[in-house]
C-alpha positions in Angstrom: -1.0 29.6 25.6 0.2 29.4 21.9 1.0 25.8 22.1 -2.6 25.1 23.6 -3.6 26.8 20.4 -1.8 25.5 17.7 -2.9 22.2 19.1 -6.3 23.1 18.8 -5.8 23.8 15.1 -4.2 20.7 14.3 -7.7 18.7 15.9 -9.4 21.0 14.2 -7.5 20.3 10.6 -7.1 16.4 11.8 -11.0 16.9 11.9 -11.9 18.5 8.4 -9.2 15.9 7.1 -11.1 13.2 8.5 -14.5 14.9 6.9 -13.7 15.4 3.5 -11.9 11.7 3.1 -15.6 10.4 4.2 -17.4 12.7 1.8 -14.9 11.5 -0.7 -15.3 7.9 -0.1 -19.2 8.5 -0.1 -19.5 9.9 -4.0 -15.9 9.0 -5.2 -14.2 6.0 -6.5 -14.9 2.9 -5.7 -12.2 0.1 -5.6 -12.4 -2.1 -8.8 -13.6 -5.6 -9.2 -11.9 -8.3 -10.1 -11.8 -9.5 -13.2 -13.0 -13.4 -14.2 -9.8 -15.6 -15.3 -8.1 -16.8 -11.8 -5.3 -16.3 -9.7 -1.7 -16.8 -11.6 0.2 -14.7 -9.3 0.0 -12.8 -6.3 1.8 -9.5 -5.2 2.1 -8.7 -1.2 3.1 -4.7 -0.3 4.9 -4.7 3.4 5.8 -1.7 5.1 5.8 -1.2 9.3 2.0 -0.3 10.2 0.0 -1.1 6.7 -1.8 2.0 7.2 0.5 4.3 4.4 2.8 3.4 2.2 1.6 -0.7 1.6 -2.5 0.6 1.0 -1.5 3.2 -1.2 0.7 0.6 -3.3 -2.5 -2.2 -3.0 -4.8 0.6 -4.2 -2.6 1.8 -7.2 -1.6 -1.8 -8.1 -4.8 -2.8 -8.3 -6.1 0.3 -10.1 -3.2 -0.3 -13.1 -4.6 -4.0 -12.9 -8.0 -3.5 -13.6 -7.0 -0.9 -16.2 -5.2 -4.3 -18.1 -8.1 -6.3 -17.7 -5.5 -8.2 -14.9 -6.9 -7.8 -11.8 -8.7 -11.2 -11.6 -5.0 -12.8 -12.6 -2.9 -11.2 -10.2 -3.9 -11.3 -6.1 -2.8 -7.8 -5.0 -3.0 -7.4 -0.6 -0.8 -5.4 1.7 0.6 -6.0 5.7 2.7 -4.5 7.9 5.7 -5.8 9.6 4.1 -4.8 13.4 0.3 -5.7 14.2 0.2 -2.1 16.2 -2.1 -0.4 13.7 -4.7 -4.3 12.9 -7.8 -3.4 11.9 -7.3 0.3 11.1 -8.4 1.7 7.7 -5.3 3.5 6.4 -4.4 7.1 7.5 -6.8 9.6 6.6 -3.9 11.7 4.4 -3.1 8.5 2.9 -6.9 8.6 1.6 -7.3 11.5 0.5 -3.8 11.7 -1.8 -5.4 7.8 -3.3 -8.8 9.8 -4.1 -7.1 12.9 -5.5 -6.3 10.5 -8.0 -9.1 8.5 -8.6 -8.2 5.4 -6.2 -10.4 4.1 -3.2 -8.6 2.2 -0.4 -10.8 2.7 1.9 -12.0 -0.7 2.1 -8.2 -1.9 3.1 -7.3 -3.0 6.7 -4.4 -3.1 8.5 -3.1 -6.7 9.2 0.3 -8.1 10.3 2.7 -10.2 7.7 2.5 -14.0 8.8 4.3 -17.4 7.6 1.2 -18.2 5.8 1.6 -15.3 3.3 5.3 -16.7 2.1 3.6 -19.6 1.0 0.2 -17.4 -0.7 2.3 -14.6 -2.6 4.8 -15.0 -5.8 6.5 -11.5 -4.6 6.7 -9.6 -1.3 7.6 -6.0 -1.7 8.6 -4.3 0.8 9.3 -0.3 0.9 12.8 0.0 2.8 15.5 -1.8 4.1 13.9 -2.5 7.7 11.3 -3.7 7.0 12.5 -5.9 4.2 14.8 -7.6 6.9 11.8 -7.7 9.1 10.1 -10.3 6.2 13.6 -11.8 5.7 13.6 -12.7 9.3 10.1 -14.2 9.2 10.2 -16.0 5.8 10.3 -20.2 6.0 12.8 -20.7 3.6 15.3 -19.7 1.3 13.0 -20.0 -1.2 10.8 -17.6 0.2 13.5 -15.3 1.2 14.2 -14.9 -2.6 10.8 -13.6 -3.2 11.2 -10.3 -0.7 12.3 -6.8 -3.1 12.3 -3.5 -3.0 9.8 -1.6 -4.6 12.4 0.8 -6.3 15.0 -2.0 -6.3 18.4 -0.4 -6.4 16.9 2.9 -6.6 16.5 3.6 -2.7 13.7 3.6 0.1 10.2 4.9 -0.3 10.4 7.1 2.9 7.2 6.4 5.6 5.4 9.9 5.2 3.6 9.0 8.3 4.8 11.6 10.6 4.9 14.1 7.4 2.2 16.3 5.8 -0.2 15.8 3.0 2.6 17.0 0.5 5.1 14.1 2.0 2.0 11.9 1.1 1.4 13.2 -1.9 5.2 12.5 -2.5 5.2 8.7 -1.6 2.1 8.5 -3.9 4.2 9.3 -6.5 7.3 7.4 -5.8 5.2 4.1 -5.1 3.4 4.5 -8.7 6.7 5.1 -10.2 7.6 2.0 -8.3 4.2 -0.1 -9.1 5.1 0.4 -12.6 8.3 -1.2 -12.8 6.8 -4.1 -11.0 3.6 -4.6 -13.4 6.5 -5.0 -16.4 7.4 -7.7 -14.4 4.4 -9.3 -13.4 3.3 -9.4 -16.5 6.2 -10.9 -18.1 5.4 -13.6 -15.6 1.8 -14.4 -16.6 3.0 -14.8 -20.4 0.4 -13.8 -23.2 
């Protein structure tokens, strides 16, 4: 009997969860607009189901962007290494964390890496070492191969909070804009004054 009703107040939390990240979406942030100038570069996030870590990078990328006046410069999209979550807005804690500070991604769909993005994006992050052989193992070319990273390089994995709480997704929030940072030095020492 206890375990019937513990999983009736998960639904029930799942359910409030899935309320207030609608509400939110309805009167919070909106995802910013690209800026006029063209495509110099583009940056592709890649974790397993593009549903939790890889939206929340695209969302805070894209947020810093816009804050430069370089969203227009710099194509910013995410994808996961299995096609099991297509279609699918990102996880509803995944959301909420993004709104708590002022980010929207709830426009962002889940879609599976392909060969065609190698040839699309300047930079392929991916979030830990499985997933970054996952694109290894799918890239054309050597050349392509060379543009697969880490988010935090040398510094370790951003762990998948998917199985984790709110506070796990708070966690990787953090982590990944730590992480977004680093790679906006660099991207914009690639687009030059």
């Amino acid at each position: 009997m206890e375990a019937s009703g513990s999983r009736v107040g998960r639904a029930i939390t799942r359910r409030v969860l899935r309320v207030a990240v609608r509400v939110r979406e309805a009167i919070g942030a909106r995802p910013p607009k690209a800026d006029a100038g063209g495509r110099r570069f583009g940056v592709l996030f890649v974790c397993l189901g593009n549903i939790c870590r890889s939206p929340l990078a695209e969302g805070i990328f894209r947020s810093k962007l816009a804050a430069l006046g370089l969203l227009g410069s710099v194509e910013v999209d995410s994808a996961g290494t299995s096609g099991s979550n297509s279609g699918r807005p990102p996880d509803d804690r995944a959301r909420l964390v993004a709104q708590r500070h002022g980010i929207a991604i709830g426009d962002l769909r889940a879609r599976t890496l392909v060969v065609d993005d190698f040839r699309q994006f300047d930079r392929i992050v991916a979030f830990d070492g499985e997933n970054r052989e996952a694109a290894l193992t799918l890239a054309p070319d050597a050349e392509a191969r060379s543009r697969i990273v880490l988010l935090r390089g040398d510094h370790g994995e951003v762990a998948d909070p998917v199985a984790g709480s709110l506070r796990d997704f708070e966690h990787a929030f953090q982590v990944i804009a730590e992480g977004c940072d680093a790679l906006l030095e660099d991207v914009r020492s690639r687009l030059g004054p």
